[in-house]
C-alpha positions as CSV (number, residue, x, y, z in Angstrom):
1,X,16.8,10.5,-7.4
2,X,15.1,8.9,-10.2
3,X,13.3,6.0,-8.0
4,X,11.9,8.6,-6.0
5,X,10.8,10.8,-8.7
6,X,9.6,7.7,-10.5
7,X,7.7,7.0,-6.7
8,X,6.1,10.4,-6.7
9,X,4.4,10.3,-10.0
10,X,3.1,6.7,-9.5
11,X,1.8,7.8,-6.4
12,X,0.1,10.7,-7.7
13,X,-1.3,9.0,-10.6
14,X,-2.9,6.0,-7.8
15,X,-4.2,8.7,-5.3
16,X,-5.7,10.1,-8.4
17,X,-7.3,7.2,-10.1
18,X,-9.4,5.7,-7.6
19,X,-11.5,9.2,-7.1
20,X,-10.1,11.0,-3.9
21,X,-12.1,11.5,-0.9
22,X,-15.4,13.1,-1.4
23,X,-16.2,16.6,0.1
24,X,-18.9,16.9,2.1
25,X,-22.2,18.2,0.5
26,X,-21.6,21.4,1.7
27,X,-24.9,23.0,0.1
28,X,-27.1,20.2,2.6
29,X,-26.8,20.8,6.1
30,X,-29.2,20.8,9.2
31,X,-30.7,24.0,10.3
32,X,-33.0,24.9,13.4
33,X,-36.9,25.7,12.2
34,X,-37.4,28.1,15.0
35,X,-34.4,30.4,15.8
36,X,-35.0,30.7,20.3
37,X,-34.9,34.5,21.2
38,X,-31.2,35.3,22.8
39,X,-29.8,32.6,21.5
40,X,-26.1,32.8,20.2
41,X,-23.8,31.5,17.5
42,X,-21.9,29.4,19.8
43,X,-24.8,28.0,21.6
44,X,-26.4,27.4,18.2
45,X,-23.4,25.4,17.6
46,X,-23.5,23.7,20.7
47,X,-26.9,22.5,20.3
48,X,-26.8,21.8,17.3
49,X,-23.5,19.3,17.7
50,X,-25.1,18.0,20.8
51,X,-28.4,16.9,19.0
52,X,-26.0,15.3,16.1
53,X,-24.1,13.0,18.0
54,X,-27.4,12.3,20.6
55,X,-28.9,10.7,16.7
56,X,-25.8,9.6,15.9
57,X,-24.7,11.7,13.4
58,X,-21.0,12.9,13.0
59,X,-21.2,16.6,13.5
60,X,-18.4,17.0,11.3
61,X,-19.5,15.2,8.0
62,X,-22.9,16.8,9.1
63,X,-25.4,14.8,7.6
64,X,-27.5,11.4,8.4
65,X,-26.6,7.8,7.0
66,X,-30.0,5.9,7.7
67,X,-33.7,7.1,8.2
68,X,-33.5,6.9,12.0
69,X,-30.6,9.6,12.3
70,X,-32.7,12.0,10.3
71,X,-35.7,11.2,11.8
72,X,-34.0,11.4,15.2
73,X,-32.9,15.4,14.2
74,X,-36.2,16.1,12.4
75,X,-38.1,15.2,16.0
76,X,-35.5,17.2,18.0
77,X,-36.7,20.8,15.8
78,X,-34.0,20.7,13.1
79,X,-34.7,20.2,9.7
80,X,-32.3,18.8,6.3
81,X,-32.0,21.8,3.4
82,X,-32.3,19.3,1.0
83,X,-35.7,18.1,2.1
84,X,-37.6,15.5,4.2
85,X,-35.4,12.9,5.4
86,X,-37.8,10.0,4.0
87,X,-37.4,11.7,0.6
88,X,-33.8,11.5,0.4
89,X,-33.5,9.2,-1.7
90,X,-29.7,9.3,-3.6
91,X,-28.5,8.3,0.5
92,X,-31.3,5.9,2.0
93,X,-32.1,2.8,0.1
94,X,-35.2,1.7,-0.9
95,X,-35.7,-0.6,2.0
96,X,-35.6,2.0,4.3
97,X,-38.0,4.5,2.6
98,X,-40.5,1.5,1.9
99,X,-39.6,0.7,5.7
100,X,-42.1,1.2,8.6
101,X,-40.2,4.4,10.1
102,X,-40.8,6.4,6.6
103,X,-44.4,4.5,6.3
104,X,-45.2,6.1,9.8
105,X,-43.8,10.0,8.8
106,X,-45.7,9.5,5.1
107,X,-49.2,9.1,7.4
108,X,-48.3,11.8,9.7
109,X,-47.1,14.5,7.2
110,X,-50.7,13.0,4.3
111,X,-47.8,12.1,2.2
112,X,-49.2,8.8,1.2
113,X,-46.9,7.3,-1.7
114,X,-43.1,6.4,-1.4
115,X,-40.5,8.6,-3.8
116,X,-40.0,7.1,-7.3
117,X,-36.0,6.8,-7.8
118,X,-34.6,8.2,-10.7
């Protein structure tokens, strides 16, 4: 009884210590800019899952890993809470925001100068 006990704290104290599995940010999601007339919940859903995984995104996490998932969602009519996709820069690195994909959307949208990270 004790080895097991001793075996449940130690367990608990290693699935503690090396910081658990982070939730997703559940106050950044994708939303639709233009809601279509007579359209429902589920086929909001639908689409909206369907578009995900067509950029490569894991509906269920629910947001993008690299600059051409995002970009791939922002072209299909959805756009990220948080803000631009080649402004997000705590998940894309700096390669990718200095890239040519972001270069292109910073001359389309007049936003002419790459994010400073903080």
């Amino acid at each position: 009884m004790k080895n097991i006990l001793l075996f449940i704290i130690v367990a608990n104290l290693l699935a503690c210590s090396f910081g658990g599995f982070k939730p997703p940010r559940e106050t950044e999601h994708w939303d639709i800019k233009v809601w279509p007339k007579g359209y429902t919940l589920e086929e909001y859903i639908e689409q909206k899952n369907k578009d995900m995984r067509a950029c490569g995104i894991d509906p269920v996490a629910g947001y993008h890993t690299s600059v051409e998932q995002g970009l791939c969602m922002e072209n299909r009519g959805w756009y990220y809470t948080k803000g631009p996709v080649c402004e997000d820069i705590e998940v894309i690195s700096d390669e990718a925001i200095n890239g040519p994909l972001c270069s292109a959307w910073r001359a389309k949208t007049g936003r002419p100068k790459p994010p400073v990270k903080k």
